[in-house]
C-alpha positions as CSV (number, residue, x, y, z in Angstrom):
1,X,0.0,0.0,0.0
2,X,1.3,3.2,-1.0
3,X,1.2,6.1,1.7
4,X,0.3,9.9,1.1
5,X,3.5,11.6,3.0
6,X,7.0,12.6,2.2
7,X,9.7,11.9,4.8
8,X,13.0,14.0,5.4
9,X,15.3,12.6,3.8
10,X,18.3,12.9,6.9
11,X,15.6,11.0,8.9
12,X,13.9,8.9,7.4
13,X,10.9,8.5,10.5
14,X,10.0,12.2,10.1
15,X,6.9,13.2,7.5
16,X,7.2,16.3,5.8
17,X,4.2,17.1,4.6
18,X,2.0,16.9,7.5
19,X,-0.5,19.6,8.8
20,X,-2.7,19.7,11.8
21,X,-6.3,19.3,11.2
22,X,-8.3,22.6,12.3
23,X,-11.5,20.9,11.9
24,X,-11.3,19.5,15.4
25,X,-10.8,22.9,17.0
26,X,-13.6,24.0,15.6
27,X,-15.8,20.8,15.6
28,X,-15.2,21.3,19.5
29,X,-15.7,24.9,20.1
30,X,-19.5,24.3,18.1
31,X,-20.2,21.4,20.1
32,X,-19.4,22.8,23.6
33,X,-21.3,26.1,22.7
34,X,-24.0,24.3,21.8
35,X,-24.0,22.0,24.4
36,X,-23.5,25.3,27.2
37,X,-26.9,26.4,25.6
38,X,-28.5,23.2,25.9
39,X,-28.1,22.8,28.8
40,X,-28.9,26.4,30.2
41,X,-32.0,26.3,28.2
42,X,-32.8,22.3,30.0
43,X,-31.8,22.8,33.5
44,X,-30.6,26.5,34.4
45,X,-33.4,28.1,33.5
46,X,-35.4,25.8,35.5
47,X,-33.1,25.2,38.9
48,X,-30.8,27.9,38.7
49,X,-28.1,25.7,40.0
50,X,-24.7,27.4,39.2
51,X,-22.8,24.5,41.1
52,X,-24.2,22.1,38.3
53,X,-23.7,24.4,35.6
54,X,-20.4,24.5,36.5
55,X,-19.5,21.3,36.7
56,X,-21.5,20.6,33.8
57,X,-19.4,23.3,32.0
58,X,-16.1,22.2,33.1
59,X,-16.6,18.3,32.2
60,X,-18.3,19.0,28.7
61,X,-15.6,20.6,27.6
62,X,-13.2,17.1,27.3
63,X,-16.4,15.4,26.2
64,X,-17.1,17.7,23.5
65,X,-13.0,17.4,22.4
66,X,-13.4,13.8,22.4
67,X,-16.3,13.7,20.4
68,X,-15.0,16.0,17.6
69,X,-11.7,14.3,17.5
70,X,-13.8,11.2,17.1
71,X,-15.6,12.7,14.6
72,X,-13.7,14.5,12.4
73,X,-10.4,13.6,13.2
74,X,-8.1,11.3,11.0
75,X,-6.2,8.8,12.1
76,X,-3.4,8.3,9.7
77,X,-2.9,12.3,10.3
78,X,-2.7,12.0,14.2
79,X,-0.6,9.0,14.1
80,X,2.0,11.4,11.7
81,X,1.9,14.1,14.1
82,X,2.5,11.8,17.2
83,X,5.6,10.7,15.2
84,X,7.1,13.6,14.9
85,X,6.2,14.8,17.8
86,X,8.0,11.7,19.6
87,X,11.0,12.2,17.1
88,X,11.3,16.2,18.5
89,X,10.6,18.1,15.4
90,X,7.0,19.0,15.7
């Protein structure tokens, strides 16, 4: 199987030609805003708990990053990245 990337040539386990994927940024920021509002239009409006909203605010926030990167990430593209990350030239 042929892969997409280049690799340096001096070291040969460093890709060139890789670029982190903004979609997952993004895909996280829309799902956490939208889950904030969810939720503040479900529960806060109606208990007007602020402890709850704030926990509920502070653990969506690594849901909604786990869900995007599950979503739109790729995985031949995060396993490129942890490469070179691991080999110190990210």
């Amino acid at each position: 199987m042929e892969h997409p990337y280049t690799f340096d040539p001096q070291n040969h386990r460093v890709v060139t030609n890789v670029v982190k994927n903004n979609n997952i940024q993004i895909g996280t920021v829309a799902l956490y805003a939208f889950s904030l509002y969810a939720y503040n239009r479900r529960f806060l409006r109606i208990d007007g708990n602020g402890v709850a909203a704030g926990a509920f605010a502070a653990f969506s926030l690594p849901a909604s990053y786990a869900y995007a990167r599950f979503m739109l990430g790729d995985s031949m593209n995060e396993a490129a990245l942890m490469n070179n990350a691991r080999e110190g030239k990210q």
